[in-house]
C-alpha positions in Angstrom: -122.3 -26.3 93.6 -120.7 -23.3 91.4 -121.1 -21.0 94.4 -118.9 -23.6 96.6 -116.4 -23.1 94.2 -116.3 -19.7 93.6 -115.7 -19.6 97.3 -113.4 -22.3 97.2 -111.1 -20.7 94.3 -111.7 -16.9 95.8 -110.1 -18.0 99.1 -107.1 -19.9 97.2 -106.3 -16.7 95.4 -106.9 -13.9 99.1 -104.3 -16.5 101.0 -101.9 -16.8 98.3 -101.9 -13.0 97.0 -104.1 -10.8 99.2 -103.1 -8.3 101.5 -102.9 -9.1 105.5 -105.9 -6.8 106.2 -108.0 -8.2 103.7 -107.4 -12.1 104.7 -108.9 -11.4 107.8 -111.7 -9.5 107.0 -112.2 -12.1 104.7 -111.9 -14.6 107.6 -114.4 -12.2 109.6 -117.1 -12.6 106.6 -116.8 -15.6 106.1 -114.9 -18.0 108.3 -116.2 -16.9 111.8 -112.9 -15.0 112.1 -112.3 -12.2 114.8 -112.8 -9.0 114.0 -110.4 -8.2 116.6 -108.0 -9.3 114.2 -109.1 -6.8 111.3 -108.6 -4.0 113.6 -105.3 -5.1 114.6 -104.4 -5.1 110.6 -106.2 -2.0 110.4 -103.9 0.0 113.1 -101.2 -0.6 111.4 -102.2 1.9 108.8 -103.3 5.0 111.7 -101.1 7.8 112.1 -100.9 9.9 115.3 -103.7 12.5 113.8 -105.8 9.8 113.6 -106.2 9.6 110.2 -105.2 6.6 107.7 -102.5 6.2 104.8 -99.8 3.8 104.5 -101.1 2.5 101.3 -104.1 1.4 103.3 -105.9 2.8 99.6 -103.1 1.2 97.4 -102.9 3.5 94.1 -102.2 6.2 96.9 -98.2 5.4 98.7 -97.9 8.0 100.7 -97.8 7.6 104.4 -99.4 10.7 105.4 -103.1 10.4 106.6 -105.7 11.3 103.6 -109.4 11.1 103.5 -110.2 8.9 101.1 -107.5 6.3 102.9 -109.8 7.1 106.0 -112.6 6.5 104.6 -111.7 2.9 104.0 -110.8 2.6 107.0 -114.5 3.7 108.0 -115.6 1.1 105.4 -114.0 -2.2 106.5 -115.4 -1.4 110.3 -118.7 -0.8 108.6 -118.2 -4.0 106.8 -117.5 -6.0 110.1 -120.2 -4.9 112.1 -117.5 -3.1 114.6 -116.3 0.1 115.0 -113.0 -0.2 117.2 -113.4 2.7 119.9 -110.1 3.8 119.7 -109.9 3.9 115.8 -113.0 5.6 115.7 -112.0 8.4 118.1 -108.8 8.7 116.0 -110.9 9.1 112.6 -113.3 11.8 114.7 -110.5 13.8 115.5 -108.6 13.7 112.1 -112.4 14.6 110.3 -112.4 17.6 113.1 -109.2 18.8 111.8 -109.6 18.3 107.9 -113.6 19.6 107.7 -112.7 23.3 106.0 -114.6 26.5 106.9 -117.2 25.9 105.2 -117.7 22.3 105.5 -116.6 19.5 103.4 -113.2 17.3 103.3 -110.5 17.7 100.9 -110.7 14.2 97.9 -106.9 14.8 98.6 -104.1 16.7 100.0 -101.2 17.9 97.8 -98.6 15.9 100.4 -99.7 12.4 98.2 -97.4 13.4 95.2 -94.3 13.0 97.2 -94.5 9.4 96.8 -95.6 6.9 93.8 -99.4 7.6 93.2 -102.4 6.9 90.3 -103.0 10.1 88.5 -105.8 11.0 90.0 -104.4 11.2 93.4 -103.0 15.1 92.9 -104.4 18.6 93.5 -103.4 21.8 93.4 -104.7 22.8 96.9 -105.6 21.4 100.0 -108.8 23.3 100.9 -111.3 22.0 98.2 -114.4 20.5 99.3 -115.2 17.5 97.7 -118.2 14.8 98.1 -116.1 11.9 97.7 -115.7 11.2 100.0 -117.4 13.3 102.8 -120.6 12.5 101.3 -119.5 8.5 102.4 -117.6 9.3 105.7 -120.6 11.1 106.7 -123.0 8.3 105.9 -120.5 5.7 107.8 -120.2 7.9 110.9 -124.2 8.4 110.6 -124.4 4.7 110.9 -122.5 3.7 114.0 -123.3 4.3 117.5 -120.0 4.1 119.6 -119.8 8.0 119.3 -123.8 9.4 118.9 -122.2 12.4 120.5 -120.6 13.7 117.3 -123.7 14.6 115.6 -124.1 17.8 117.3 -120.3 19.1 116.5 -119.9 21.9 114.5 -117.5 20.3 112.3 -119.9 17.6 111.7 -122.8 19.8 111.2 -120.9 21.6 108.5 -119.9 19.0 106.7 -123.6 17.5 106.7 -125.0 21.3 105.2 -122.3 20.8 103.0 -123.3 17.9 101.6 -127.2 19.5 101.7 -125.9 22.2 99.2 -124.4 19.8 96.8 -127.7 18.4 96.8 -128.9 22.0 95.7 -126.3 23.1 93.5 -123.9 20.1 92.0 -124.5 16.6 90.1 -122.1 14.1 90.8 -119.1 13.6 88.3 -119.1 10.1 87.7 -119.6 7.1 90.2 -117.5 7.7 92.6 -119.3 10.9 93.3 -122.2 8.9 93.1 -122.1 6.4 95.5 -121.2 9.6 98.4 -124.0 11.0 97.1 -126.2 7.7 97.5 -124.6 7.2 101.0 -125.7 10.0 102.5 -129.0 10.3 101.4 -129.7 6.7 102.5 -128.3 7.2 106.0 -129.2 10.5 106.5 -131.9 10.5 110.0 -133.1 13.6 108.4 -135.5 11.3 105.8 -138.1 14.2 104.6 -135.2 16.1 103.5 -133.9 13.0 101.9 -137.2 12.5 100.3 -137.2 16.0 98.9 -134.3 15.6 96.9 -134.8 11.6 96.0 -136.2 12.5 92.6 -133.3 14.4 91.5 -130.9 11.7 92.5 -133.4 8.9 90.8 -133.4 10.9 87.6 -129.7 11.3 87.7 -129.3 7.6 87.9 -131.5 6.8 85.5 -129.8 9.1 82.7 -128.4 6.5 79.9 -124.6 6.1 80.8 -124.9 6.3 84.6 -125.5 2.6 85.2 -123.3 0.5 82.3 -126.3 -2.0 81.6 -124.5 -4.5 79.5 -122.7 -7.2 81.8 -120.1 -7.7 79.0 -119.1 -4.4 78.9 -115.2 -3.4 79.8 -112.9 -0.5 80.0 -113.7 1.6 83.3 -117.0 1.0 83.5 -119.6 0.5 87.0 -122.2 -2.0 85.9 -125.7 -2.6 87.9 -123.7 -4.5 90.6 -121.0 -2.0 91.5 -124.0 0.2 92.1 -126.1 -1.9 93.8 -123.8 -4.4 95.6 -126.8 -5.6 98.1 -130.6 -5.7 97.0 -130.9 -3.2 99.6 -128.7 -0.6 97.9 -130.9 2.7 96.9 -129.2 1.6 93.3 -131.0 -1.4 93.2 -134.4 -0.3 92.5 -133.2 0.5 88.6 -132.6 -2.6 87.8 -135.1 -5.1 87.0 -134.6 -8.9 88.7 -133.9 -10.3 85.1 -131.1 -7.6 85.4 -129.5 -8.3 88.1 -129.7 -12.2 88.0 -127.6 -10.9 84.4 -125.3 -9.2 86.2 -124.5 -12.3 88.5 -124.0 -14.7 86.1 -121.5 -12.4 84.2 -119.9 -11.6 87.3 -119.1 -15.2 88.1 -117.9 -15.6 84.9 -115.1 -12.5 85.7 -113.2 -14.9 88.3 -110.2 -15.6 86.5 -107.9 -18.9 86.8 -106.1 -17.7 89.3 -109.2 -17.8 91.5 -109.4 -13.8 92.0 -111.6 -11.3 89.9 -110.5 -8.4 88.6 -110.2 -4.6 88.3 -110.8 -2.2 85.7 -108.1 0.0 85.9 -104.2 0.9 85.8 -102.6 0.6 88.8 -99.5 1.8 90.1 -97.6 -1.8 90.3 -98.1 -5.2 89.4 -98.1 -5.6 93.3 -100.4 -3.5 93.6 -102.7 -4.8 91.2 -102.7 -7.7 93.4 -103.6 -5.6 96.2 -106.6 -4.2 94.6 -107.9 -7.4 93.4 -107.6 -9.0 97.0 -109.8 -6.3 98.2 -112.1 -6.2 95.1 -112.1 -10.1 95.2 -113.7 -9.7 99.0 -116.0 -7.5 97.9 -117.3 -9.6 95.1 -117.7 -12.4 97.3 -119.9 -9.7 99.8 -122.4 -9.5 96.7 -122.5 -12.7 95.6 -124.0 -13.8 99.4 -125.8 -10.9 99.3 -127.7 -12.0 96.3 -127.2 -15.5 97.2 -124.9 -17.0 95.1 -122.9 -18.3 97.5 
């Protein structure tokens, strides 16, 4: 019964304050909605070059295409179960044109402080590799099969040695480093090089700090189920079942009155605060049926 109403109040609060794009993916998960539908919200946010902006990642205004806003677009069609052809070949082509000499995408191009934007959406160049999130788009491209071709590129090829050398040479910086790095090596085909470097990446996860363990804890923190969403995540194998039946409870307990659950950091608006919790209230939901809760 309190899964049915998590549902129940979660879908109150996506109609009433959730973006376009993420009612209907909602209504794809979960209501045998079209996914036809998600990629006609989705368009809306391509630009000629192929990439994605618009807002599509809300703490970031500008309309000009960035990575990380492409990468969410990579993520909802990986969500779905379909990658639109057309999307996708516009996402190849703006990857093909952003992958620097050396491999690697930019976290961001210097274009996103022309309009309203969280602080961590500035840099001083534009030709900075960065994991996050190559190591993810990488891992996302990896994963479909409309365009197998791509694999052989030599912009795709670089950015996959690319990620190989952070492997060698670089820890990640925090989560969202984290997860790219996890991506990858869980999507990779290339699983005896993945298995080389597995112990490094288990010992980095298991350092005290990496994984908040206390399901009460706040500020801007990524408890067990931010990084292990699904019980297949590669996260999931660091927490123990008492764990992560912990972490559920605690996270049902997050929905707020309003029906939505909520984020952990400042955002740019109060609309877009709303925003963000539409798409982090989805996402919850994901992992709660994934563990199921609901």
């Amino acid at each position: 019964m309190e899964g049915n109403v998590v549902l129940t109040r979660a879908r109150d609060f996506i109609y009433k304050h959730a973006r376009l794009l993420e009612r209907r993916v909602y209504e794809a998960l979960f209501e045998g909605g079209s996914k036809e539908a998600v990629i006609a919200a989705l368009r809306a946010y391509q630009n000629p070059d192929g990439g994605f902006g618009h807002a599509i990642e809300p703490d970031l205004r500008c309309p000009y295409s960035q990575p990380c806003a492409t990468e969410m677009a990579l993520v909802i069609m990986d969500e779905i179960g379909y990658f639109a052809p057309d999307l996708l070949d516009g996402i190849i082509r703006y990857c093909r044109g952003i992958t620097l000499p050396d491999g690697g995408m930019p976290f961001v191009f210097r274009n996103a402080s022309e309009y309203p934007h969280a602080p961590w959406w500035k840099t001083e160049r534009d030709d900075a590799p960065s994991i996050n999130p190559t190591g993810n788009v990488i891992a996302i491209l990896y994963k479909q099969r409309e365009r197998t071709d791509i694999f052989g590129e030599a912009w795709f090829r670089k950015n996959v040695e690319y990620i190989w050398r952070f492997f060698e040479t670089e820890e990640p910086r925090g989560y969202y480093d984290g997860v790219n790095w996890l991506a990858f090596l869980q999507h990779t085909p290339d699983r005896e090089r993945a298995g080389r470097y597995a112990p490094k990446v288990d010992a980095w996860l298991a350092r005290p700090g990496t994984i908040a363990r206390d399901p009460g804890a706040t500020g801007f923190v990524h408890k067990v189920l931010d990084w292990a969403p699904r019980p297949d995540s590669y996260a999931a194998k660091f927490a123990t079942e008492a764990e992560i039946g912990e972490h559920l409870r605690a996270l049902v307990r997050e929905q707020r009155e309003d029906g939505g659950f909520p984020i952990n950091w400042e955002t740019v608006s109060p609309a877009v605060e709303l925003e963000w919790r539409g798409w982090m209230t989805v996402r919850r939901l994901v992992t709660l049926r994934a563990y199921g809760v609901i």
